[in-house]
C-alpha positions in Angstrom: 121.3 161.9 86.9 122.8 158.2 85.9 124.5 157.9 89.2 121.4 159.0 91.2 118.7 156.4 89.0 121.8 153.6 89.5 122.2 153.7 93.1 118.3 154.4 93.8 118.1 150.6 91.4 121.0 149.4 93.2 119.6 150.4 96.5 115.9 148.9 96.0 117.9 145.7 94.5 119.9 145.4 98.0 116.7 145.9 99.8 114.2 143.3 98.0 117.5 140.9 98.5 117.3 141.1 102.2 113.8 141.1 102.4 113.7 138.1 100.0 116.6 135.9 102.0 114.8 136.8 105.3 111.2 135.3 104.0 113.5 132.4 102.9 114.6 131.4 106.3 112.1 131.9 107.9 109.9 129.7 105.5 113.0 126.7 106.2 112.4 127.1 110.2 108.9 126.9 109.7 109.7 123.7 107.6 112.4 121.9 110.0 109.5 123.0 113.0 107.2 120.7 110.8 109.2 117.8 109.9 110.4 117.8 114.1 107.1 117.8 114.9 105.6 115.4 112.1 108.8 112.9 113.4 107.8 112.9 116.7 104.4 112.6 116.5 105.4 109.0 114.3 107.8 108.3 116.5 105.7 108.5 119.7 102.6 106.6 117.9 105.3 103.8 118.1 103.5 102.9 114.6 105.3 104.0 111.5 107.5 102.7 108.7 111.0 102.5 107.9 111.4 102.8 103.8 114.7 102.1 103.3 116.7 103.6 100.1 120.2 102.4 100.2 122.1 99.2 101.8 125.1 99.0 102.6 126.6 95.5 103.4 129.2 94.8 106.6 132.1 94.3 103.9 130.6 95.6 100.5 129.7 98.9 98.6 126.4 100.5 98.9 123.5 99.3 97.2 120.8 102.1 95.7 117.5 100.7 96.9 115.0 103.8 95.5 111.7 102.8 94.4 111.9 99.4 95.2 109.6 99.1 98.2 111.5 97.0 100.8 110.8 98.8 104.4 110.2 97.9 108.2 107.2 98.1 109.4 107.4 99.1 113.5 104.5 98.8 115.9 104.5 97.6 119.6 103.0 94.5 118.7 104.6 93.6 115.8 107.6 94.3 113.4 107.3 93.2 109.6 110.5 93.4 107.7 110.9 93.3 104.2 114.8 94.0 103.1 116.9 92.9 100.7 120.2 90.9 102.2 123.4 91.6 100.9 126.4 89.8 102.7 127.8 87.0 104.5 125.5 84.3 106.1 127.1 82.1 109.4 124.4 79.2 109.1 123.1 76.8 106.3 120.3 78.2 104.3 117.5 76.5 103.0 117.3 75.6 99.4 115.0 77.4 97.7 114.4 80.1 100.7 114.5 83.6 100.0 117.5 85.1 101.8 116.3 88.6 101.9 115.5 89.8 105.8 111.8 88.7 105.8 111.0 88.1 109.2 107.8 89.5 111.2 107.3 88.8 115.2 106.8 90.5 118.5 109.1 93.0 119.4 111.0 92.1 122.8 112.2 95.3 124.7 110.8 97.9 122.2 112.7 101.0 123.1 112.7 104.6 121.7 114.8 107.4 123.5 115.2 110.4 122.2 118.6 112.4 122.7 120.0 114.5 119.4 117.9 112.4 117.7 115.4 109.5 118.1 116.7 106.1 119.1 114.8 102.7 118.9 115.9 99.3 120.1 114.3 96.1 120.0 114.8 92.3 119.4 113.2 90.2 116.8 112.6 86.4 117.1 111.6 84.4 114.1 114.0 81.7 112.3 116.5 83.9 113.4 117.0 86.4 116.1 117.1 89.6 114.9 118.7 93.0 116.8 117.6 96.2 115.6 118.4 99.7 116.3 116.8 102.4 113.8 118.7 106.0 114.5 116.5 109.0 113.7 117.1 112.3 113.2 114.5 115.2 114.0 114.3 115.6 110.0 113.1 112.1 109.3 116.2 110.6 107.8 117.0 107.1 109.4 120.0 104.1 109.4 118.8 101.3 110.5 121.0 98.3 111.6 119.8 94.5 111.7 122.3 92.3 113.6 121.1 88.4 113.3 122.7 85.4 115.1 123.1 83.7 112.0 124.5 86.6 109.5 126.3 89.5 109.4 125.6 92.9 110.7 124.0 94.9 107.5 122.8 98.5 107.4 120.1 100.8 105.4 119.3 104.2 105.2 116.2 105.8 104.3 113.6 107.9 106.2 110.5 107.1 108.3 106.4 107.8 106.9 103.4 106.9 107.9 102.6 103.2 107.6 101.2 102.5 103.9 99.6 99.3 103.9 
């Protein structure tokens, strides 16, 4: 009688299992079918914002960057950057200037394309000119590289929102 009430517990414990670990993948499709579909919907509003959460220098060790509020803020008629700079500068810089990556201007050949992931291109000028490329994947998660004429190539990761102004 033992054996029978143990395998009857063992057989309803195999059973809720399965059901349980089906329910859970099918609750993380439905969740990746969001966030693909809450990406691309940014992404083809061209208007959204890059919050960046680590830095990693050209020649340096990464940088945590959580809560600290420095992001890129993409639209077709303007990009407004905000980012720390950590790294090696080519020109003179002003006293007294701050030599984070502040910069905001018209986007010149704003570009997204869209192959295992998002890409967007486009060219910055301020002070400086700025080239930047922001790789996305369907999940949100983003690098994004700033190359300037008069510093070195620099890089951030983070994810994409809505903007939050």
């Amino acid at each position: 009688m033992k054996i029978h009430t143990f395998l009857l517990t063992a057989l309803f414990c195999f059973i809720l299992g399965n059901v349980s670990a089906q329910e859970k993948a099918k609750k993380s499709q439905e969740t990746v079918e969001t966030d693909m579909g809450r990406v691309e919907s940014l992404l083809q509003s061209k208007n959204f914002e890059f919050k960046a959460s680590t830095v990693t220098p050209a020649n340096g060790t990464p940088k945590n960057l959580v809560g600290s509020g420095y992001s890129v803020i993409f639209s077709p008629e303007e990009v407004i950057s905000n980012l720390p700079f950590y790294g090696r500068a080519y020109s003179g810089m002003k006293l007294g200037k701050d030599k984070g990556l502040k910069f905001q201007g018209k986007p010149e050949n704003f570009s997204i394309e869209n192959a295992k992931g998002y890409q967007i291109s486009t060219t910055v000028n301020d002070d400086e000119v700025y080239e930047i490329v922001l790789s996305v994947s369907k999940s949100g998660y983003a690098t994004l590289t700033v190359t300037s004429n008069a510093r070195g190539t620099i890089n951030y990761q983070g994810e994409i929102a809505k903007v939050s102004r």
